[in-house]
C-alpha positions as CSV (number, residue, x, y, z in Angstrom):
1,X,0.0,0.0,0.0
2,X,1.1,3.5,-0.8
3,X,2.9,4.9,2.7
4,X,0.9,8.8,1.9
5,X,-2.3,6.6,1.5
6,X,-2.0,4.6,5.1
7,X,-0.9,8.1,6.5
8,X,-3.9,9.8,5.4
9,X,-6.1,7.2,5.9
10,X,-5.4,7.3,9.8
11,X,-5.5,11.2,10.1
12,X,-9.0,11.1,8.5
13,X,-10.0,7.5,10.4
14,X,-10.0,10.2,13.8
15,X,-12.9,12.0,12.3
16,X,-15.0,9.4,11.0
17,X,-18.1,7.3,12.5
18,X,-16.6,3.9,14.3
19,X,-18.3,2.2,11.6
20,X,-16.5,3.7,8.7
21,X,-12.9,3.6,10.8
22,X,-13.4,0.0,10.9
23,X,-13.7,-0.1,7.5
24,X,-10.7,1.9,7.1
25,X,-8.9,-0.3,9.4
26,X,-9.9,-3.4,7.1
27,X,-6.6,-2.4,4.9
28,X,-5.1,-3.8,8.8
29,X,-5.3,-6.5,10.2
30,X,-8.9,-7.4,12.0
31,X,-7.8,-7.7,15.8
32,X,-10.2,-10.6,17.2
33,X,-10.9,-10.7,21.2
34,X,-11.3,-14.6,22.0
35,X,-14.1,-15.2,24.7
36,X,-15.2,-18.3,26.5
37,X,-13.9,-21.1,24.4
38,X,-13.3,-24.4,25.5
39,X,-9.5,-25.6,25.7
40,X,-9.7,-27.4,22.7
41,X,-12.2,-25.4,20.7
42,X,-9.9,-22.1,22.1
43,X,-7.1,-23.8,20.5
44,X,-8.3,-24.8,16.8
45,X,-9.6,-21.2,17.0
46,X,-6.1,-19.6,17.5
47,X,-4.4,-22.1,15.2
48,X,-6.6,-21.2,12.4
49,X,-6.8,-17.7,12.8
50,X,-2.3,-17.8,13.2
51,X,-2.6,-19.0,9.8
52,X,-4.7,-16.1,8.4
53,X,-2.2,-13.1,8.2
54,X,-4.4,-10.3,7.7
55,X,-6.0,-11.6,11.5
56,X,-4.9,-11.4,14.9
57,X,-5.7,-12.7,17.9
58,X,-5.6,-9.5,20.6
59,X,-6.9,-11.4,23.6
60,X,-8.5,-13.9,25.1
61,X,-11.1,-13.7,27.8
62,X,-12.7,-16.9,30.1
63,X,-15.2,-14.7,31.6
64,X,-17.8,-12.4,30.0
65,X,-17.8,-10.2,32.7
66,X,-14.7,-9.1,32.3
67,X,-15.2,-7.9,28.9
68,X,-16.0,-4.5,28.9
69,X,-12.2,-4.0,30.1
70,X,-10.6,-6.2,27.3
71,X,-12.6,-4.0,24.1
72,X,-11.7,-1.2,25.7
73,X,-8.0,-2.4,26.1
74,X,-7.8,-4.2,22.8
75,X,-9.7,-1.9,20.5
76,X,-11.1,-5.5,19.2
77,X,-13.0,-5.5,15.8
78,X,-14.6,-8.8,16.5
79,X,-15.5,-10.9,19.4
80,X,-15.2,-14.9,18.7
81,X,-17.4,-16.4,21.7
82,X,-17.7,-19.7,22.9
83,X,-21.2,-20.2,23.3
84,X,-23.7,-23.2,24.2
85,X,-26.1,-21.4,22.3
86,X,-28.2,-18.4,21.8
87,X,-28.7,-17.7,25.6
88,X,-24.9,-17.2,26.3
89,X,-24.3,-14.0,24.4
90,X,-28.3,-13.0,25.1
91,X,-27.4,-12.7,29.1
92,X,-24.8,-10.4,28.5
93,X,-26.9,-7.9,25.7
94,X,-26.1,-5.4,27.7
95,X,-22.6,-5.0,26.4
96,X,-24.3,-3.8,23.1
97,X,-25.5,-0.7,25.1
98,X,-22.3,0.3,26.1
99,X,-20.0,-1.1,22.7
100,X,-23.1,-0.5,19.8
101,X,-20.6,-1.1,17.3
102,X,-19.4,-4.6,19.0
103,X,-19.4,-7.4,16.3
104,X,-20.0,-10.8,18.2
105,X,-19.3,-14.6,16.5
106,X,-21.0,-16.9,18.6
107,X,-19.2,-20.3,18.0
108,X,-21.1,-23.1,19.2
109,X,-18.8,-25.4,21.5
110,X,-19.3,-28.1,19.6
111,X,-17.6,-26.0,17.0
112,X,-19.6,-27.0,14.2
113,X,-22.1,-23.9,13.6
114,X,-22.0,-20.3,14.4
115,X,-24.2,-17.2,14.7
116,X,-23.6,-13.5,14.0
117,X,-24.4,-11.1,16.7
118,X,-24.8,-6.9,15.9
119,X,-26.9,-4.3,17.4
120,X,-29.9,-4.3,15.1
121,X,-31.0,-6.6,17.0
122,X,-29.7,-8.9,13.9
123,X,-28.6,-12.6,14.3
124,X,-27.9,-14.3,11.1
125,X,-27.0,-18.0,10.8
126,X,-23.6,-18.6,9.8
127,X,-24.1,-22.2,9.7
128,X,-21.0,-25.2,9.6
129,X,-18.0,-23.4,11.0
130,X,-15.3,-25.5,9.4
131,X,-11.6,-24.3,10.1
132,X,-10.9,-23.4,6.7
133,X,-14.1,-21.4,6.8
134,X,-13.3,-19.4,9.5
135,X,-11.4,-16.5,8.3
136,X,-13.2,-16.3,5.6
137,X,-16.5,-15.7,8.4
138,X,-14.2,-13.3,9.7
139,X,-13.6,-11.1,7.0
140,X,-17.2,-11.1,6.2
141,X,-18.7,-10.1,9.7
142,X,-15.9,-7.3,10.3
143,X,-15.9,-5.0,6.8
144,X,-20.1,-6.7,5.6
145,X,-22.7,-4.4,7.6
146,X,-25.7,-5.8,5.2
């Protein structure tokens, strides 16, 4: 990328909307805050994002509560949760209130499907979560707001 390009992109990313700075950002690398995943599903979930190179891994979190720190900390783009299902990320809808633009991943701990969580209130079906289908879920939930 052309350095004056990246420079001017970050001087003007200060005055834009935290939606459009994201997608400025998406030039970046999309920083990814892990949240109560199961050992094993925690680590096919790191391995497969080490492997994407325009993703990082900024975190990881065992306990929702401890959350609004983290974001704040990170800066995350994207929050990959470990969830039994629906009800996990539903308890803590309050984070939405204070982090509207928070992009949440809801992994099912089986690791098989996954569901999309934005304030709307929009949940979309991700379906199959395979580990080569990961990043590509990634990508789409950070820089897509359809």
């Amino acid at each position: 990328m052309d350095p004056k390009i990246h420079c001017l992109g970050r001087l003007e990313a200060s005055r834009l909307h935290p939606r459009y700075r994201r997608v400025l950002r998406a030039v970046e690398r999309i920083r990814v805050l892990l949240v109560g995943l199961p050992g094993v599903l925690l680590g096919i979930v790191r391995g497969v994002i080490e492997d994407a190179p325009d993703i990082v891994v900024v975190g990881e979190v065992q306990d929702p509560r401890d959350l609004d720190d983290d974001l704040a900390r990170t800066g995350a783009d994207l929050v990959i949760w470990g969830a039994r299902g629906d009800e996990d990320v539903h308890r803590h809808a309050s984070l939405f209130d204070r982090h509207p633009h928070l992009t949440v991943l809801a992994v099912m701990h089986d690791g098989r499907d996954g569901f999309l969580w934005q304030l709307r209130p929009h949940r979309k079906v991700l379906g199959e979560l395979a580990p080569r289908q990961l990043p590509a879920a990634i990508r789409r939930v950070v820089v897509v707001w359809d």
